[in-house]
Structures are given as C-alpha cells and as structure tokens.
C-alpha positions, 0 to 999 in steps of 0.5 A: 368932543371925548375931552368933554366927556366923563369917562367916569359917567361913561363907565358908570353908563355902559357899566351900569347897562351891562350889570343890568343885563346881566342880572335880567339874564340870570332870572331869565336863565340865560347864561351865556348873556348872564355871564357877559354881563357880569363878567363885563358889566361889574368891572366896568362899572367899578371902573367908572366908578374909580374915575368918577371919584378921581375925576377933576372937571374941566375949567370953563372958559369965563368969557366968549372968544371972538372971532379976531382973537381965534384967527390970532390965536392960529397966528401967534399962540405958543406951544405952550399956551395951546398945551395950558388951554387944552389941559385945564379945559378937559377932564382931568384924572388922579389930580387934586387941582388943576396945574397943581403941580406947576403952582407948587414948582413955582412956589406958589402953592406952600401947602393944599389948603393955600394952594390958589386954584385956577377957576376960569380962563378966557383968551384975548388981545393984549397989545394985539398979541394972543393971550391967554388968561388963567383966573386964580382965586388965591385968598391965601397968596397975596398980589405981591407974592405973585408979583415976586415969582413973575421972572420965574412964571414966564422962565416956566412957561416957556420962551416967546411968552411975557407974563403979566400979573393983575388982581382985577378983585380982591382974592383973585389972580389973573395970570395973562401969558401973551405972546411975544410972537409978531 
C-alpha cells in the first residue's frame, strides 16, 4: 500500500494540517503549539512540496491479471521481472520517466524528447511461461531499431529471460520479458 502512496500529497497534507494549526495558535496566543506548528508544519510542507514537483506516478497495469497467470507468477518469475514490476508500479522520485536510465544504456533513448516512454504493463502467459509486458509509446524509434538492441534488452534483464519485440499499433512497443524458467 505506501508504494501506492504520494509522499508528496502526504507531505502536502500533514504539512498543510501542522501550518495551519500553527497559524490558529498564534492568534490564539498559544506559543508552545504556535511553535510546534511552524517549527514542523512549514518544513514538511516545503517537503511535500519538493516531492510533489519530482514525483513520477506510477504505471498502470493495462489489463486484470488472472488468477493462472499469478499462481505462474510465484512459480517461474525472475528477480528481474518482480524488481521491473514493482519499480514502474510505485511512485517514483527525481526521475523523468520510467526506466529511463535503462532505455538510454540500451540505446534506445538518443535524446529526451525521442526517448519512448513506458505507458502500461500487464502479465501474461506466453508459450505457458510468466511474462511480463512493458508497453512503449515510441513515436520516434522504429520496430525495427527495437528489433536491433533485442540480443542486448535480454543480456540487460538478466539470464533465464527471452525477449520478444512486437508492435501491436502504430507508435508503440511491447517488450515481453518471458521466463525461461520450467
């Protein structure tokens, strides 16, 4: 659940509770709770403040995952593909996209603004093994760049691990990291 939860809105909230009690103590001529509520109340809320400008929402998941495909999951997924889930799935701090980083290892991200960015995920059954799908809207690189790095994106994420690189519509990208593991 807390990596579901904004610690920016959160900072903002308690933040913005202690200022204001704060401020109602000091017209009240109350210093001992004035004091508590500024010396608190302001910091926090610049705090929350702070995250809330460099706060990366999570992805969502595109699709329900079964029941089958989650027993699958505790069988076969990799370190790998649980790290990659939970990562993109919670909110993120002082980055500009998700898996950013890795995209510009892998050369797929030449400069910011062509830099495809992950809009969803979704698990599923491939062959019968766990995958895991990131969904890439890539308008600047093209399928068969993707194609190209694929030796590379599957070297990256790990062994036990076979890529597979389709474009289901035009400008976008699903990367499916299937398990190797029976």
């Amino acid at each position: 659940m807390l990596r579901q939860t904004s610690l920016g809105a959160l900072g903002l909230v308690v933040g913005g509770i202690l200022t204001v009690v704060g401020f109602a103590a000091y017209f009240a001529d109350n210093a001992t709770l004035n004091l508590a509520g500024f010396f608190y109340g302001i910091p926090v809320l610049l705090g929350g403040l702070a995250l809330k400008a460099a706060e990366l929402k999570p992805i969502p998941f595109t699709q329900a995952t079964s029941s089958e495909v989650l027993a699958r999951r505790e069988q076969q997924a990799t370190d790998t593909q649980n790290q990659v889930r939970k990562d993109v799935t919670r909110y993120r701090y002082g980055q500009e996209a998700h898996l950013s980083d890795v995209l510009e290892r892998l050369g797929l991200s030449p400069n910011r603004e062509e830099r495809p960015l992950l809009q969803g995920i979704r698990e599923t059954l491939i062959n019968d093994s766990y995958s895991l799908i990131l969904e890439f809207d890539s308008p600047f690189m093209s399928l068969e760049n993707w194609q190209k790095k694929q030796d590379k994106i599957a070297k990256f994420f790990g062994p036990n691990l076979q890529v597979q690189i389709t474009q289901p519509r035009e400008e976008q990208i699903d990367v499916a990291l299937i398990s190797d593991q029976t």
